[in-house]
N, C-alpha and C positions, 0 to 999 in steps of 0.2 A: 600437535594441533595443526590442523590443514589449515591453508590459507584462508577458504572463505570461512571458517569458525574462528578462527584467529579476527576477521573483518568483525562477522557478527558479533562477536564479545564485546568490542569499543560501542555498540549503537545504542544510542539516547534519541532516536527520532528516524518514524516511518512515515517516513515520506510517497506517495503514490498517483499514479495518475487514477484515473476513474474506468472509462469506457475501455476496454479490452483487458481492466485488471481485477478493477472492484464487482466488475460486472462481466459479461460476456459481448461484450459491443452493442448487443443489440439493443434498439430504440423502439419503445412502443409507443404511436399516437393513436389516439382516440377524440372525441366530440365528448364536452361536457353536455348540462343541460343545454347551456344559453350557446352553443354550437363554437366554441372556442375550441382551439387544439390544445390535451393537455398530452406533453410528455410525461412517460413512466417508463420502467428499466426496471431488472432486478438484480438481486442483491441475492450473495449469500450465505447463509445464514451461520455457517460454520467459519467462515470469515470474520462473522460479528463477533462470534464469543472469543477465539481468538484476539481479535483486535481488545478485547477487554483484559483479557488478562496482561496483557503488555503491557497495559495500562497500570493493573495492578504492582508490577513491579518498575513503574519509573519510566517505560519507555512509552514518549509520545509519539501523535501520528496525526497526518494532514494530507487533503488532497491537493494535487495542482492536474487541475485539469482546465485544456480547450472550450469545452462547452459550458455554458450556464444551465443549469439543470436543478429547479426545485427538489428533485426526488435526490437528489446527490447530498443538498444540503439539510433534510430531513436526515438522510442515515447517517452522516458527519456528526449532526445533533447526538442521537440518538447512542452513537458509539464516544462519543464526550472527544469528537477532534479540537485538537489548539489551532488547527490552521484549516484554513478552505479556501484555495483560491480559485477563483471559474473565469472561463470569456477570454483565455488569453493563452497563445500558441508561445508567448514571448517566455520560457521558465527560468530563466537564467537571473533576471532580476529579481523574481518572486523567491528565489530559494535563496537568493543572498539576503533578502529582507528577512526571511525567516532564522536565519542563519543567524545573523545580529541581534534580533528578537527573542531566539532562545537560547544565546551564548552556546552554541555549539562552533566546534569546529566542523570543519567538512567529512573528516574519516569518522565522525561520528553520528553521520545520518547512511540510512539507508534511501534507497530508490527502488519503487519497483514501476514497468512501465515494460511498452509495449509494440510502439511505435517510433519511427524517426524525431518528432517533436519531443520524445525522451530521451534519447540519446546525450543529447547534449548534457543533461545532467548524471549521463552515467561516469563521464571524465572528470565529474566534482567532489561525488560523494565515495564513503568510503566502503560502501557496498552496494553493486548497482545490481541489479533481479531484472530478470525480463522470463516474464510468464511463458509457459509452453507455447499458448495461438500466436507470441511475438513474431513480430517481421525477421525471418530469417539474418540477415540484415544486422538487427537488436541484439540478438542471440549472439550473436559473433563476441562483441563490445561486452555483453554483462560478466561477471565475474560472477554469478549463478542465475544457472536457467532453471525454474518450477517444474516438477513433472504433471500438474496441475495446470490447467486454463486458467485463465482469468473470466472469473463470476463461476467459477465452480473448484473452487477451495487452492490458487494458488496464494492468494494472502495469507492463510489459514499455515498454509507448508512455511511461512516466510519469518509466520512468527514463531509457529513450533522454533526454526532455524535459530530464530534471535534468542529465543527462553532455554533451550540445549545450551548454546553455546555460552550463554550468562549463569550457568546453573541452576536454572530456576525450573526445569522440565519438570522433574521429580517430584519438585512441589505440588506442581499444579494436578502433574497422578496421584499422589498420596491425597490431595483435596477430593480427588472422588474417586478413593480409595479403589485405584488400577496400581494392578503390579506396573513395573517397568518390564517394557518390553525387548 
């Protein structure tokens, strides 16, 4: 077993930032009726079903991201996250809350992220991801880089990653009856 499947085997909690992971960075504003800016972004989709089967076996997942962003906390909803944190660059407190919160240890969270305000929790946890668009920089620090973008299925590669290394891949092909490949 290689090191980073040996990392992924321990994780009980996906941990992620938002913009450059969950998504592709990019921010759309528009005009409502009554002329308000609404922000939207997107998501996607092969991400989501991923993020659910992890689910199905035990492993939870939560954003920490910079920005406050409606459209962030609707897909957090929507994909049943235990944690959502927005509005704050500071992650080093917020992961140790969580940390306590959901009696893990540190080697048994994952991180995926994207940028410098990530980094710092990549020296915490016990496996740190930085997406293919990551900051050069980020890539150096993670202990796996995605062949995947972020907002175009590296979350998707991250939990394949987690559900292989926990033995649970097979399952989820035989669920919709796919040979293994």
């Amino acid at each position: 077993m290689d090191e980073v499947t040996s990392r992924a085997a321990k994780i009980r909690l996906l941990l992620m930032d938002v913009d450059g992971v969950l998504t592709d960075g990019k921010l759309y504003f528009f005009p409502d009726a009554a002329g308000n800016t609404i922000e939207t972004k997107g998501f996607d989709s092969q991400d989501g079903i991923a993020l659910h089967w992890i689910h199905w076996y035990g492993i939870k997942a939560g954003v920490i991201s910079g920005r406050n962003s409606p459209a962030t906390v609707e897909r957090a909803r929507q994909l049943k996250f235990e944690y959502v944190f927005q509005g704050t660059i500071e992650k080093v407190p917020i992961f140790e809350q969580i940390l306590a919160d959901a009696q893990l240890r540190p080697d048994q969270v994952a991180y995926v992220g994207d940028d410098f305000t990530d980094v710092i929790l990549f020296e915490r946890v016990g496996l740190a991801v930085a997406t293919a668009n990551a900051r050069p920089e980020v890539k150096q620090l993670a202990h796996y880089v995605t062949r995947a973008p972020g907002g175009g299925g590296a979350v998707r590669e991250v939990c394949e990653l987690l559900l292989e290394a926990q033995g649970h891949w097979d399952k989820i092909l035989e669920k919709y009856g796919l040979p293994r490949s």
